[in-house]
C-alpha positions in Angstrom: 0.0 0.0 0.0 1.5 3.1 -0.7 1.4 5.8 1.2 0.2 8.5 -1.3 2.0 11.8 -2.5 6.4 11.5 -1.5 7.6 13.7 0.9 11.1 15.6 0.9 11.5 15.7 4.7 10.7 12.3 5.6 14.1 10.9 5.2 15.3 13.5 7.6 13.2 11.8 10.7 15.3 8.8 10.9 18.6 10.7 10.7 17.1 13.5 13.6 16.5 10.2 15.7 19.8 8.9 15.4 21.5 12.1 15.8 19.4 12.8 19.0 19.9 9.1 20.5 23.0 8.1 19.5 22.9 5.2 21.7 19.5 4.0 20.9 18.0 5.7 24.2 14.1 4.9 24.7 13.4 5.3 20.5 15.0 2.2 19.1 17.5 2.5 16.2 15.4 0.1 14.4 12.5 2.8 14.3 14.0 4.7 12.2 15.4 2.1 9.7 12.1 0.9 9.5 11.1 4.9 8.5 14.1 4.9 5.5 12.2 1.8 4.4 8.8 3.5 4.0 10.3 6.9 3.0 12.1 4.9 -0.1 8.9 3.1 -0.8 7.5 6.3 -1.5 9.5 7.5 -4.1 8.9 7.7 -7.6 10.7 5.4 -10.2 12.7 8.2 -12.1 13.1 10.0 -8.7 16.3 11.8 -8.8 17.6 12.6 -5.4 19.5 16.4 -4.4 22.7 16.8 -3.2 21.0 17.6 0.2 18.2 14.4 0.1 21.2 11.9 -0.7 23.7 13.1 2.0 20.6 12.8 4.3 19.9 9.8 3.6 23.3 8.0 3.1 24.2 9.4 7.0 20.9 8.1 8.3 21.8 4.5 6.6 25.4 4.7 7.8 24.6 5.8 11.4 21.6 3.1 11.4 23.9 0.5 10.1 26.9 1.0 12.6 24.2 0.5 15.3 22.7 -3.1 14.3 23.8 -5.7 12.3 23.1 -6.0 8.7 20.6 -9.2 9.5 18.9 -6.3 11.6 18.8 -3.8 9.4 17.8 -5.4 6.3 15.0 -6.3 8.6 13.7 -3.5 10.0 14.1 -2.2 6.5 11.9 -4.6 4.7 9.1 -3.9 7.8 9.5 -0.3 6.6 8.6 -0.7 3.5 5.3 -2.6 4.7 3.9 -0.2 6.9 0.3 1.6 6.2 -0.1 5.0 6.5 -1.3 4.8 10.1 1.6 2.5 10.9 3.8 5.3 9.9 2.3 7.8 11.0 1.9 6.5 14.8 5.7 5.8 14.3 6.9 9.1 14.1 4.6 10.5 16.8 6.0 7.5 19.2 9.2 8.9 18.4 8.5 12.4 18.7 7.1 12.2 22.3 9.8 10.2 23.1 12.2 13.1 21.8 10.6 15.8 24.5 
């Protein structure tokens, strides 16, 4: 199910959570690997990434993938891209709370 129109900024969430928690704290790395997955679900075929939008998203995957192991990721990943809307949604809400 896809989740309707792409948005720019959703990359960025997983990235602010790993920046923020560098350890994992209370939000679980996982969360926001699981986030990439439905952000890159999202986007179109001939989607053509900016400079900004790739260097997001390649330190989000290198920060998420120096904090599990690649069985883990790939994981959490493939949930990701399974997710409804609400799934997602309920996510990054989790996570926000979690962030005050």
């Amino acid at each position: 199910m896809m989740l309707g129109a792409p948005c720019a900024h959703t990359p960025t969430s997983p990235q602010a959570r790993v920046r923020l928690r560098p350890g994992g704290g209370s939000v679980p790395v996982w969360a926001g690997v699981r986030l990439l997955g439905a952000a890159d679900r999202e986007l179109p075929p001939a989607h053509v990434a900016s400079t900004m939008e790739r260097e997001i998203r390649e330190e989000a995957e290198r920060r998420t993938r120096a904090a599990l192991t690649d069985e883990a990721y790939e994981a959490a990943y493939a949930q990701g891209g399974d997710l409804a809307l609400d799934e997602v949604t309920a996510l990054v809400h989790r996570m926000a709370r979690e962030d005050r």
